[in-house]
N, C-alpha and C positions, 0 to 999 in steps of 0.2 A: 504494500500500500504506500504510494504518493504520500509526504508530507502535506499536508493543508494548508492554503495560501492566507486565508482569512484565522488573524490572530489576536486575543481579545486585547484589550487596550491598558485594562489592570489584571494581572496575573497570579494579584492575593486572594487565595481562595482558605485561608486557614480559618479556624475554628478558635482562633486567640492565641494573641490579639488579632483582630478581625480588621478586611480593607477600610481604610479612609474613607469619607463618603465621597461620592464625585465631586471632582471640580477643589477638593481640599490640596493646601498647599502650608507649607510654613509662614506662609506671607498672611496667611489669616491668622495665626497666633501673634502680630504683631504687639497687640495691646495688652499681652500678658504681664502682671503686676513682679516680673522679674527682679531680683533683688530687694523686693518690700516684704516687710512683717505680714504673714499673716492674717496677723493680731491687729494690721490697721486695719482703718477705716474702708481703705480701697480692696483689700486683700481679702476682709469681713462680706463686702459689699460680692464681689465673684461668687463666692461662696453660698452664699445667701441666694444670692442669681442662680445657682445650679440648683438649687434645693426649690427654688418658686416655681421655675421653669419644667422641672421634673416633675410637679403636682402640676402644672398645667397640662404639658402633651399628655401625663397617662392618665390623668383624669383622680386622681388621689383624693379622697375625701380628706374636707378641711381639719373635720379633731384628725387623723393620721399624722403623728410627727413621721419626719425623714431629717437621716440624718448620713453624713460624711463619716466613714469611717478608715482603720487604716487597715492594711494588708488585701483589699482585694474582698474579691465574695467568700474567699475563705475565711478571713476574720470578721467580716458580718455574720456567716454564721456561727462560728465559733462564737463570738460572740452574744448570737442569740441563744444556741447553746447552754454554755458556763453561764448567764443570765436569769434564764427563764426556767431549765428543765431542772427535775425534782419532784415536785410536789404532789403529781400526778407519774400515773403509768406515762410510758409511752410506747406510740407504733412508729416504728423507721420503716420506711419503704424503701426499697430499692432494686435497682434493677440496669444500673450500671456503675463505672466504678468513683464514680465522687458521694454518688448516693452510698456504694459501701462504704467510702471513707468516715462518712458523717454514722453508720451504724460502728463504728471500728473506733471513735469519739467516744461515743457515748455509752458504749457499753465499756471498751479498756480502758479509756483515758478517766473520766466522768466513773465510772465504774456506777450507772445506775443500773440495780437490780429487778427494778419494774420493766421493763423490754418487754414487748415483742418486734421480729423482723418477720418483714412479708417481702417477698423475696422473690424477681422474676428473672429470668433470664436476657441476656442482649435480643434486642428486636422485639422485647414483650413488658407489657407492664403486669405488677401483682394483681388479685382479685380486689378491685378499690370497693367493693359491696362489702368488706370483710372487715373494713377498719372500723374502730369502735373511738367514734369521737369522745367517748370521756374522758379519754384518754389526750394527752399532746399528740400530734400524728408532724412526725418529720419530713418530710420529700422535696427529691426536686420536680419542678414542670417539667421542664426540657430534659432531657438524658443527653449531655454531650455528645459523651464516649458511643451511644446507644442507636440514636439517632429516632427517639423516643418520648411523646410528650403525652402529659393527661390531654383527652378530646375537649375539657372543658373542666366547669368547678363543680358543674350537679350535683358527684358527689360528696360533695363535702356538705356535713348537717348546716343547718343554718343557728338549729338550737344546741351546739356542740357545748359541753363544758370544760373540753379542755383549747388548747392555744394551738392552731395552724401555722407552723415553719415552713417556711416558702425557699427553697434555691431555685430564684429564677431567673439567673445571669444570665441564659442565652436564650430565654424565654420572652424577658422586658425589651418593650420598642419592637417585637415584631410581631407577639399572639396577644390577647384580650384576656386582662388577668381580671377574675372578681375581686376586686377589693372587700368587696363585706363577710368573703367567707375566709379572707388570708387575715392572719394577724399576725404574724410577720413575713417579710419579705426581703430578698438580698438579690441581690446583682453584682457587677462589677461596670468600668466605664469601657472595658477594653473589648468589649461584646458588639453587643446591636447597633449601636452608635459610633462604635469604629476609635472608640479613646483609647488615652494611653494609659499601662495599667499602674498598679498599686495600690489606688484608691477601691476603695467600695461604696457603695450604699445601701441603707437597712429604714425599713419602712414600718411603723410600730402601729396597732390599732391601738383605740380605747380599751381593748380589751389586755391586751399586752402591756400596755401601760400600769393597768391595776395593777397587773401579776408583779413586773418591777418595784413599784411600790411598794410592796407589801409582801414580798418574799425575799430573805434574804438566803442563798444558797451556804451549805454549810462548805464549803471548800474554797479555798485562799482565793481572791479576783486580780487577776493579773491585771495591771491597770491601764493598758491598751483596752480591755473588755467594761471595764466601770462604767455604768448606763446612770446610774444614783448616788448621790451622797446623803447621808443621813436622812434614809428613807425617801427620799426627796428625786425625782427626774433632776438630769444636769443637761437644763434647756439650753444651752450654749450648744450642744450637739447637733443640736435640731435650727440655730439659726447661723450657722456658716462659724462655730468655734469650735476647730476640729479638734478628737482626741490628743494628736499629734502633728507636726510640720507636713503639711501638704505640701506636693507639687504645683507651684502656681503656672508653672508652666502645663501637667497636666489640667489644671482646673481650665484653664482658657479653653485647651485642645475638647474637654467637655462640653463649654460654652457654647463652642464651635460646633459641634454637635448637635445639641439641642436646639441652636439657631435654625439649623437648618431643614431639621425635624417641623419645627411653626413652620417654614416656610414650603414646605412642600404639601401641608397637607394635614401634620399633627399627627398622631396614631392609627388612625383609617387609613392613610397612605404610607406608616410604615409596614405595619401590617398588609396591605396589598401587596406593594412591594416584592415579601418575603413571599407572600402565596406564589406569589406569578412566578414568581423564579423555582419554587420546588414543582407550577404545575408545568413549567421547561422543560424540566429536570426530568417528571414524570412520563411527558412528552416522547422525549429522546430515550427512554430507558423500553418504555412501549414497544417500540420500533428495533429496540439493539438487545436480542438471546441474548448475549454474555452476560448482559451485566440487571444486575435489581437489586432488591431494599432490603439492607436489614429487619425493618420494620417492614413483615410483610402485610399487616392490619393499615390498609389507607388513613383510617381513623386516626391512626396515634401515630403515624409520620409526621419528626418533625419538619418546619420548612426554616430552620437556620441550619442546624448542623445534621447536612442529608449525608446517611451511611449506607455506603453501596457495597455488596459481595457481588465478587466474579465468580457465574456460575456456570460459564462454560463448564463440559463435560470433562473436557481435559484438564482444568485447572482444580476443579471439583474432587476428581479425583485424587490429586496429590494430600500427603498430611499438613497440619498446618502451619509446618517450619517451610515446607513446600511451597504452598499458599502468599502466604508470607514473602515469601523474596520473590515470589511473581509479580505481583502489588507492588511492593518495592522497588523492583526494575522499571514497573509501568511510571511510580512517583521521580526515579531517577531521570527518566529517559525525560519526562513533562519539564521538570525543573533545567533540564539541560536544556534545552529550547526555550524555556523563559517563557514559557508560556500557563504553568501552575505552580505554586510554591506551596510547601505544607499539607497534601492533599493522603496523605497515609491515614490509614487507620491506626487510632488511638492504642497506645504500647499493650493496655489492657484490653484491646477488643478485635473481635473475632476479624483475621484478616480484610485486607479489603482497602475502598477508599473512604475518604471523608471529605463532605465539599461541603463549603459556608455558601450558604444563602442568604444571610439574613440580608436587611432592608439596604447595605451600603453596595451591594451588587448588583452590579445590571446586568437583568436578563442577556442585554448582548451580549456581555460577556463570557454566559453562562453558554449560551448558543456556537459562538467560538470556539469555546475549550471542547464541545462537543466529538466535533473531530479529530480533533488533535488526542480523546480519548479514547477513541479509534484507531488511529497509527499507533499509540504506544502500546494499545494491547495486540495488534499485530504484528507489531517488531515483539516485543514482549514473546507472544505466543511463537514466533519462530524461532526465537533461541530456546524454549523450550522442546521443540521437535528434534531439534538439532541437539539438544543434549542429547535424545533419546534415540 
């Protein structure tokens, strides 16, 4: 097979940090509050901007604090974590591998003895009819690694007595999150919105808020994680006074972000966006035997982080060290022509590729690589013959 003449125009196809959005350049970070506190007023003021601006595109009800945290959506939920959990049972779901990381927290780290885990395999989510909200219930939306999201928030109770932990970093800015059935929520900026990472953000209901108040967890709070002081919210959190020294150069590259989120459309057109690119995706997978979905349930395909297995006969066949370095060749052969970067499947997950969708991708683009993942699984597939 002929290489392909038509080649996409941005070539970041990873899963995090995810492409820039169009038309992004360094010359839009110009007004970045570089070398300022902070703690000033200017510095306070971005800050503040990224946290208004975030309840406005997703629509975040007014009592919801949101707040700037540090390390990423890891330590939003660690932090809601070592915070909130205790009081109550909990359910962890999971069913790929950060969702087992957060069961792997909180049973050895946390060492809480109330668990349970409902547990699915990659391409599949657990039985969500089976979770007993009296419980806390931990999950993520999206499955990264998985390529795997809840259809929706139906089932989650509405009259629940315990607290909904949300990891929805590759979820937010491109699916339609219920806010009234999530009490807490986490992301990162380096996801859907195309920021740069380290920071996070965590999204607290009224209801989450009580539990803070009024529960004090009995194991030491590391003070990156401290939500309260003497029983009390430390509302600096929640108005641009972060736990720690942000990047104000990341905070702008957020700004930038969100800017252009208002300007295209707000959440209805992030969310299209992401659709139209996994229904490309869908399109082209249609048409091409080799390759399909991890997730083979339409329903619970994500459309940010789409996971594809090569199911050729002959590739199908080999074990999955096999597998494995076929994929591999196919991701080496892309990135040598510059035309896909980062598009392997995740270390933890069943061979194959993995290609971001979310809202900073254009469809063209997706349309381009199309081909060109076509010659690599044909050169690919000929050194395979050729071993053999």
């Amino acid at each position: 097979m002929t290489k392909p003449t038509l080649r996409p125009n941005c070539a970041n196809f990873s899963s995090g940090p995810c492409a820039k959005r169009p038309g992004w350049s360094l010359e839009n970070l110009k007004d970045a509050a570089l070398g300022r506190s902070h703690r000033s007023k200017l510095g306070k003021a971005k800050l503040l901007d990224v946290i208004e601006r975030t309840r406005r595109v997703l629509g975040i009800p007014a009592d919801y604090r949101i707040g700037i945290v540090p390390a990423s959506d890891t330590g939003a939920v660690e932090m809601a974590m070592w915070s909130l959990l205790g009081p109550r049972g909990v359910d962890l779901l999971t069913w790929e591998s950060f969702g087992a990381g957060w069961v792997t927290d909180a049973v050895k780290q946390l060492k809480l003895k109330d668990t349970r885990t409902l547990e699915a395999g990659y391409g599949k989510l657990p039985d969500l009819k089976s979770v007993d909200f009296d419980n806390d219930v931990l999950f993520t939306w999206n499955g990264t690694t998985s390529g795997v999201r809840v259809p929706n928030g139906d089932w989650i109770k509405a009259d629940r007595k315990g607290l909904t932990i949300c990891d929805a970093t590759s979820a937010t800015f491109a699916m339609r999150l219920p806010w009234d059935k999530l009490d807490v929520t986490t992301w990162s900026w380096q996801k859907v919105l195309g920021g740069e990472g380290q920071h996070g953000m965590i999204v607290l209901s009224p209801r989450a808020v009580e539990r803070l108040t009024t529960y004090n967890p009995p194991w030491p709070m590391p003070k990156l994680f401290r939500l309260t002081q003497g029983g009390k919210l430390i509302e600096g959190v929640f108005k641009g006074e972060t736990i720690n020294t942000p990047s104000m150069l990341a905070v702008e590259d957020a700004l930038d972000g969100l800017i252009w989120a208002e300007k295209i459309g707000g959440l209805e057109a992030l969310v299209k966006r992401s659709e139209s690119n996994l229904a490309a995706i869908e399109a082209w997978a249609a048409k091409t035997p080799w390759i399909g979905f991890l997730a083979a349930d339409k329903a619970i395909r994500s459309c940010t982080s789409v996971c594809l297995v090569i199911q050729d006969p002959a590739v199908a066949a080999l074990d999955a060290e096999g597998k494995a370095a076929f994929s591999k060749k196919m991701v080496a052969l892309l990135e040598a022509e510059k035309v896909a970067y980062d598009i392997d499947a995740y270390r933890d997950a069943p061979p194959g590729l993995r290609i971001w969708a979310g809202a900073t991708v254009e469809t063209s683009d997706l349309e381009a690589l199309f081909g060109w993942l076509e010659w690599a699984f044909a050169e690919a597939k000929s050194g395979l013959a050729k071993a053999a």
